[in-house]
C-alpha positions in Angstrom: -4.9 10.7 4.3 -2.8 13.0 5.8 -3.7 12.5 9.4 -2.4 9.0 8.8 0.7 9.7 7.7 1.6 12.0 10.2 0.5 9.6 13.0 2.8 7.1 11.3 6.0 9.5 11.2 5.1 10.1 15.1 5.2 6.7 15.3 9.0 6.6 14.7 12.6 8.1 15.9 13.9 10.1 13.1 16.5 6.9 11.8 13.8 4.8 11.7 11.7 7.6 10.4 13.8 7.6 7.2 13.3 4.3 6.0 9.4 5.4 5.8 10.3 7.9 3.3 12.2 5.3 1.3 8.9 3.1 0.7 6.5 5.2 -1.8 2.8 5.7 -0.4 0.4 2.5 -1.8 -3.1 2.9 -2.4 -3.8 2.8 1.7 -7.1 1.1 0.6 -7.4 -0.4 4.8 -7.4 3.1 5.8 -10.3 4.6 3.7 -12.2 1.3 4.7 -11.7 1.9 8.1 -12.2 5.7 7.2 -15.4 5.1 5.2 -16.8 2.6 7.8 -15.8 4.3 11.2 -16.2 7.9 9.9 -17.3 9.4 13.5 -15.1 7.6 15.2 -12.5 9.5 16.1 -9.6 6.6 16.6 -10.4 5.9 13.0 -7.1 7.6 12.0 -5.1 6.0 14.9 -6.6 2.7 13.7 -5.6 3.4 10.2 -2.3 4.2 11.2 -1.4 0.9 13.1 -3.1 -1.3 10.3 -1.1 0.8 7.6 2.4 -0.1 9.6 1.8 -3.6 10.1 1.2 -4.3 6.2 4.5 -1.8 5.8 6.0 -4.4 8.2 4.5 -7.2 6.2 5.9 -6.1 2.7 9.3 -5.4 4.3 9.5 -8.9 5.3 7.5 -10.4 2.4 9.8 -8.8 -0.1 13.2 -10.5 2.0 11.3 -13.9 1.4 11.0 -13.1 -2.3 14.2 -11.6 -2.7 12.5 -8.8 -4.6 14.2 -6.1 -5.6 11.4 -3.7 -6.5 8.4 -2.1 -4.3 6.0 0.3 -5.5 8.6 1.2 -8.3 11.8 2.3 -6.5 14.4 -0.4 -4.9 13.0 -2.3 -1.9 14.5 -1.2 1.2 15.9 -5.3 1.1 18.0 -4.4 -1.9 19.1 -1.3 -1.0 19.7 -1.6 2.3 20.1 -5.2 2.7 18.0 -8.5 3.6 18.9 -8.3 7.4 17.9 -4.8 7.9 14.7 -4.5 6.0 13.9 -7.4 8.5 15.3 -6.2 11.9 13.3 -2.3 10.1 10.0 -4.9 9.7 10.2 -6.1 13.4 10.1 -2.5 14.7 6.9 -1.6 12.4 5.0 -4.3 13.9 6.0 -4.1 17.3 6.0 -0.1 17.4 2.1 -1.3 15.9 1.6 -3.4 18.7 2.5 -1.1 20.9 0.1 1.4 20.0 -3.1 -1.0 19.3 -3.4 -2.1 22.8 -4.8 1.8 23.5 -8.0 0.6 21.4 -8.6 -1.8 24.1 -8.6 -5.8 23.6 -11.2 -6.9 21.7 -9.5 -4.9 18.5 -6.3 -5.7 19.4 -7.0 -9.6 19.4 -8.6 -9.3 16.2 -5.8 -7.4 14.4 -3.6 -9.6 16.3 -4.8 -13.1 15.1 -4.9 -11.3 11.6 -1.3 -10.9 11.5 -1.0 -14.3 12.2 -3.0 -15.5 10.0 -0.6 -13.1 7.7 2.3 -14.9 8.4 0.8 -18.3 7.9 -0.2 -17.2 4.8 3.7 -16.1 3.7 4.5 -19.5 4.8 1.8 -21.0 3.0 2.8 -19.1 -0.3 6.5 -20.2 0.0 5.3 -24.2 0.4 3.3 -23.9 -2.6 6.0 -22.2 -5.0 7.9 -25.3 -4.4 5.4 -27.4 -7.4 3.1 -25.7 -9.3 -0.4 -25.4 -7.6 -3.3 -26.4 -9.7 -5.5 -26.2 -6.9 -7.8 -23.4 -6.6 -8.9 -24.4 -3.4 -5.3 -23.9 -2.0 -4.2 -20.7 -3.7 -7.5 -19.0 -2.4 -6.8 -20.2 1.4 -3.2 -18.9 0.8 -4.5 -15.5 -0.6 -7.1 -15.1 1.9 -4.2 -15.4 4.7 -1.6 -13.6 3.4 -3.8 -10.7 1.8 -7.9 -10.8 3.0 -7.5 -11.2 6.5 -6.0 -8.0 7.2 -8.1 -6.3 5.1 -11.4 -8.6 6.9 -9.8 -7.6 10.5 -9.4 -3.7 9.4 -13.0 -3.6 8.8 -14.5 -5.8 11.8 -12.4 -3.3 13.6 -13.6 -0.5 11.7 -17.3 -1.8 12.5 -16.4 -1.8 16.0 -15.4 1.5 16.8 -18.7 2.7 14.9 -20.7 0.3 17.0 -21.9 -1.1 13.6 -22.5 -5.0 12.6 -19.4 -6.1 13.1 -20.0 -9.3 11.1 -21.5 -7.7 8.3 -18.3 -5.8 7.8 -16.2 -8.6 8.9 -17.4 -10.5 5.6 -17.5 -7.6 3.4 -13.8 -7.3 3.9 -13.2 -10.9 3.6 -14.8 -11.1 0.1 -13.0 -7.3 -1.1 -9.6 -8.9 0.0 -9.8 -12.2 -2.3 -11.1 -9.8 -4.8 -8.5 -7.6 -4.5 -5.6 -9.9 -4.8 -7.2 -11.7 -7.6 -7.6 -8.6 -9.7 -3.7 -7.7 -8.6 -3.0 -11.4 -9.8 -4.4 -10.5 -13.0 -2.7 -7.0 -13.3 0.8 -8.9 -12.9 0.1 -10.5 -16.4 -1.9 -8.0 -18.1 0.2 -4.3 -17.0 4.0 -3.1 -17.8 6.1 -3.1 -15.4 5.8 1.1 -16.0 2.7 0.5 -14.2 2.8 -2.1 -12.2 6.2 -0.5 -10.3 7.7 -4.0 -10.3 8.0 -6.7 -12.9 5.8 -8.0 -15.3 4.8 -11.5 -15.1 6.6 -11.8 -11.7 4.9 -13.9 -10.1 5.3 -16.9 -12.3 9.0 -16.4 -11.9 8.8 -16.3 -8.4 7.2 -19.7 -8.5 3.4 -18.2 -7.9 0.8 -20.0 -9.5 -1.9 -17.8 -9.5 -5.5 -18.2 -10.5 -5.4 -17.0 -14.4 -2.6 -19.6 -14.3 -4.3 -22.2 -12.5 -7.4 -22.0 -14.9 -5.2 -22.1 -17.9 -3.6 -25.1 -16.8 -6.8 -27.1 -16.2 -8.2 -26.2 -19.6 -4.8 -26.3 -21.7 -3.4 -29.2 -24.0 -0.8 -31.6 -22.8 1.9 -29.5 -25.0 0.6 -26.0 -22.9 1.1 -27.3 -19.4 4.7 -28.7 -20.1 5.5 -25.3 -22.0 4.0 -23.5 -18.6 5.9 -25.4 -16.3 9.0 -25.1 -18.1 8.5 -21.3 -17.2 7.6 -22.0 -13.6 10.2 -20.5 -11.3 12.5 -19.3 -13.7 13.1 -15.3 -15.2 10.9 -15.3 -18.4 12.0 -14.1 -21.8 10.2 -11.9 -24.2 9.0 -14.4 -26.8 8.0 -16.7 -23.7 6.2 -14.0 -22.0 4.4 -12.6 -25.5 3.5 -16.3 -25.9 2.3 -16.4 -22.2 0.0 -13.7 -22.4 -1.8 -14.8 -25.8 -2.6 -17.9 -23.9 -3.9 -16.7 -21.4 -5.9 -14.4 -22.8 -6.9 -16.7 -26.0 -8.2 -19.5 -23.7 -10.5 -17.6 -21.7 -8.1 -17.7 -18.2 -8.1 -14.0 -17.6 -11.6 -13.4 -18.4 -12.4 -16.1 -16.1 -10.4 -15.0 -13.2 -11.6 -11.4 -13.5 -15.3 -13.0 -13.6 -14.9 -14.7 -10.2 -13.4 -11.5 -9.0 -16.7 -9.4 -10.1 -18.8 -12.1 -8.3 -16.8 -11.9 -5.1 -17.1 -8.1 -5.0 -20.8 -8.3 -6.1 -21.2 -10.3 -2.8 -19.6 -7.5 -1.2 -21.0 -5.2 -2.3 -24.6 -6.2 -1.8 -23.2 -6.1 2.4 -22.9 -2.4 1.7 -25.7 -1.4 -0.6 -26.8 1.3 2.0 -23.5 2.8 1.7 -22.0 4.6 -1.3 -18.4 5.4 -0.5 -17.9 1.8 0.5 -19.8 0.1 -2.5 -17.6 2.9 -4.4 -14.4 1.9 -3.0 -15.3 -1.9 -3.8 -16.2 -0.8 -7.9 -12.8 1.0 -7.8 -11.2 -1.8 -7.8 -12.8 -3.0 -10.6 -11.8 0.0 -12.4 -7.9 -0.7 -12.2 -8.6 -3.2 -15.0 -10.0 -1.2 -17.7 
């Protein structure tokens, strides 16, 4: 993805050029969707390019709201650098995006657009629910398909429509990958190290995340269980608390049940793409991060 990168960099002046360089490279799993979907386009880079700054913008601002101090395994650019500059640095990601996405002419630029929004309703969503611990499913899948899917569902309908392909098709096969995705990265937050996750183990918890292993647990566990669990809600969790966290989790069938529901939303995906490989491949690689 080295056409991407460089796009990005010409994005930028060379002092805002440096904070890039400050924010390791992710898995840039939009841009070989959009790479993978639109592969003879050739605005599929360009594309890529603007969807990978706006989620840069997007974690910039969503680790301020956190207060997070790690990203991708090095300081955030909110601890090093401060709150109010990783937010003003965040502003000129997604406008500098903006600015650049109108050249792919107005139907993509509404769709990326309303994704965005639908991004920041999703932050907003997130930070109402940490207030209580959210034992609906319902609600923590509408949250997670706002704040993580839709981008993910708009990079594809984009994708689909530089291609001239089914736009729809693609539109829900991104969709159903997003929710996938987070769920599995849900999962990951329990199961990992914080060597491998680059941040935190069991972070979200202390953040004040319910997330779905969590939510299952707490349906199924005894009256002692849930008032032990939210005891932890919200709060930095200690070694014995976590050790116990994870045996309960594991022991009561939450994880394998999240990770199931994950495999069926990808399946579903995946049967949109059956007639192509790299995308049905980039779909199962997510499935592999778990093994």
């Amino acid at each position: 993805m080295k056409e991407i990168k460089e796009i990005i960099n010409g994005f930028f002046e060379p002092p805002i050029r440096e904070y890039l360089s400050k924010i390791p490279a992710g898995k840039l799993l939009r841009s070989r969707l959009i790479c993978a979907i639109a592969k003879d386009s050739v605005d599929r880079y360009l594309l890529s390019a603007i969807i990978e700054t706006i989620h840069l913008a997007s974690l910039l601002h969503d680790d301020v709201v956190d207060n997070a101090k790690i990203r991708r395994g090095v300081p955030s650019i909110g601890a090093s650098e401060g709150a109010k500059t990783a937010i003003m640095v965040g502003d000129i990601f997604y406008s500098t995006a903006f600015s650049r996405l109108v050249v792919l002419g107005e139907e993509i630029a509404k769709i990326v657009s309303l994704a965005v929004a639908k991004l920041s309703r999703g932050e907003m969503l997130d930070v109402e629910l940490s207030k209580s611990f959210n034992e609906s499913k319902e609600k923590y899948e509408n949250m997670i398909y706002l704040k993580t899917s839709a981008l993910i569902e708009a990079s594809c309908e984009a994708a689909a429509i530089l291609a001239r392909k089914d736009r729809e098709r693609f539109r829900k096969f991104g969709a159903l990958l997003g929710v996938a995705f987070q769920i599995i990265d849900d999962v990951l937050d329990i199961t990992q190290d914080e060597a491998t996750l680059g941040k935190p183990a069991l972070n979200d918890l202390s953040e004040g995340k319910a997330t779905l292993p969590l939510i299952y647990f707490y349906q199924k566990a005894e009256k002692s269980d849930r008032e032990k669990l939210l005891a932890l809600f919200g709060k930095p969790i200690e070694k014995t608390d976590a050790d116990w966290l994870k045996e309960a989790l594991e022991s009561s069938g939450a994880i394998d049940s999240s990770l199931g529901y994950a495999k069926g939303l990808l399946g579903e995906a995946k049967a949109l793409v059956f007639d192509d490989s790299e995308l049905s491949a980039i779909a199962e690689a997510l499935v592999s991060r778990i093994k």
